[in-house]
C-alpha positions in Angstrom: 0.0 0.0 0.0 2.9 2.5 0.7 4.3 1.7 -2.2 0.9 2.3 -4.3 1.1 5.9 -2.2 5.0 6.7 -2.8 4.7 6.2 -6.4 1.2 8.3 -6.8 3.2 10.8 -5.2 6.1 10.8 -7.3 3.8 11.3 -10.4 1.7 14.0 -9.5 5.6 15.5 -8.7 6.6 15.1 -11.9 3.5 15.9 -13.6 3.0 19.4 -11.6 6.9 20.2 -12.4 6.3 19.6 -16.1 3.2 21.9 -15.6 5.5 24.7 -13.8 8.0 24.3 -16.4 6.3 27.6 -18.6 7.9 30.1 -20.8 6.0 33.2 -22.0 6.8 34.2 -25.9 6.7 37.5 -27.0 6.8 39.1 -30.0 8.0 43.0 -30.0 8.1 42.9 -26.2 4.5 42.1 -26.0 3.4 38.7 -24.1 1.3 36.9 -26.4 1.7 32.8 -25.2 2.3 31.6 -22.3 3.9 28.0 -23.3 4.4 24.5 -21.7 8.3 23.4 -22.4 8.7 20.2 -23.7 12.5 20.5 -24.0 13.4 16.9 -22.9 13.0 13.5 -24.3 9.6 12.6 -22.1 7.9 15.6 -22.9 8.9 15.8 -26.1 7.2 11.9 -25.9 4.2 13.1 -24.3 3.3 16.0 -26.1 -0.1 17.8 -25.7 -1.3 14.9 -24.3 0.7 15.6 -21.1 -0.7 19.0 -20.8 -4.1 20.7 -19.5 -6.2 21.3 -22.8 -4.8 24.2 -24.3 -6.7 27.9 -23.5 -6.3 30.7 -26.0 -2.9 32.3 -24.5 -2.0 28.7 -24.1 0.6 27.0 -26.2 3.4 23.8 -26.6 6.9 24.3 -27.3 8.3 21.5 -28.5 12.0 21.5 -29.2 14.3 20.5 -31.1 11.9 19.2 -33.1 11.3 19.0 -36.9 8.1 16.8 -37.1 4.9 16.3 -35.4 2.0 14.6 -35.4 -2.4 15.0 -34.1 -2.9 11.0 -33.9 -5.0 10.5 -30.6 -5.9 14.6 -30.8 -9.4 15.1 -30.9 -9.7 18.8 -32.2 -7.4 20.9 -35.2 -4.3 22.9 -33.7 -2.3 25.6 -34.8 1.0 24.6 -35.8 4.2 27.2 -36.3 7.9 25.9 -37.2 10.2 28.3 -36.2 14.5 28.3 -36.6 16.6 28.4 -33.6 16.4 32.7 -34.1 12.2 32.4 -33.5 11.8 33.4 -36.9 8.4 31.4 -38.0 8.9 29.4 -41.2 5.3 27.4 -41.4 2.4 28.5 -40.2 -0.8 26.0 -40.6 -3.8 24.6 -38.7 -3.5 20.7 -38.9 -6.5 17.9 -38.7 -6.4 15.2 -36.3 -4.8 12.4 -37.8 -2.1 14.1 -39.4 1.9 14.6 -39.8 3.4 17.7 -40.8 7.5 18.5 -41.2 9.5 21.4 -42.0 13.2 20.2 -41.9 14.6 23.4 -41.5 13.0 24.4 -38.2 14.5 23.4 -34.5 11.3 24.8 -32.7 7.1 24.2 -33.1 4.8 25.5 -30.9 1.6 24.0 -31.0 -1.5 26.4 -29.9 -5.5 26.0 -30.1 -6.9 26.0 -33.6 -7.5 29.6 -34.2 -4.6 31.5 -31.9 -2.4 32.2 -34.7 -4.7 34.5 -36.6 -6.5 36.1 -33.6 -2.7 37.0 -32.4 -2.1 37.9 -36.1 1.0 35.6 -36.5 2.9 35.1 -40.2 5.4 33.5 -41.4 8.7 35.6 -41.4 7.8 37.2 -37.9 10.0 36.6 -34.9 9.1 35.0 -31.1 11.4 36.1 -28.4 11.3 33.4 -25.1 11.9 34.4 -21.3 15.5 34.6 -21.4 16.1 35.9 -25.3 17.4 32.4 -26.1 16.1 28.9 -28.3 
């Protein structure tokens, strides 16, 4: 029984540290996401379905990362492939069920279908993280 408890414990650790793990993205020194990290192997692995569903200054970064998928996601999401500068090279809402690359980018940020063009995102713009760095 204590181990049932110990280990229950230890995951809702990890889970609330992955959760806490948030960088906000700004674009011209204006806070427009506040993102989920998934800079390590496991949450690279786990993706969005390791995080809250995503509100509308919600968002994923995922990174590196060159390809992603929507199997197992039950609504569209707004995808944007960036280079290791923030500079957005793709920009596209993608249907469950899909795969989408771009070869050339290190960083995607997944968002809620819709986020991009209410925050008025394009290709060639540039994100800024907490920090200044990818």
């Amino acid at each position: 029984m204590s181990l049932s408890i110990s280990l229950m414990n230890f995951v809702k650790k990890m889970k609330n540290r992955y959760l806490e793990n948030k960088v906000t993205l700004r674009r011209l020194g204006a806070p427009l996401l506040y993102a989920y990290d998934a800079n390590t192997f496991i949450r690279r692995l786990r993706g969005l379905h390791g995080v809250p569903p995503l509100g509308p200054t919600d968002a994923l970064i995922i990174r590196p990362c060159k390809a992603i998928h929507t199997f197992s996601i039950d609504k569209p999401i707004d995808v944007i492939f960036m280079n290791r500068k923030g500079v957005i090279l793709k920009l596209k809402t993608l249907q469950p069920n899909r795969v989408m690359l771009c070869l050339k980018s290190t960083v995607v940020v997944e968002m809620a279908e819709g986020t991009a063009e209410r925050i008025g995102l394009g290709t060639g713009q540039q994100f800024v993280p907490d920090g200044s760095r990818w």
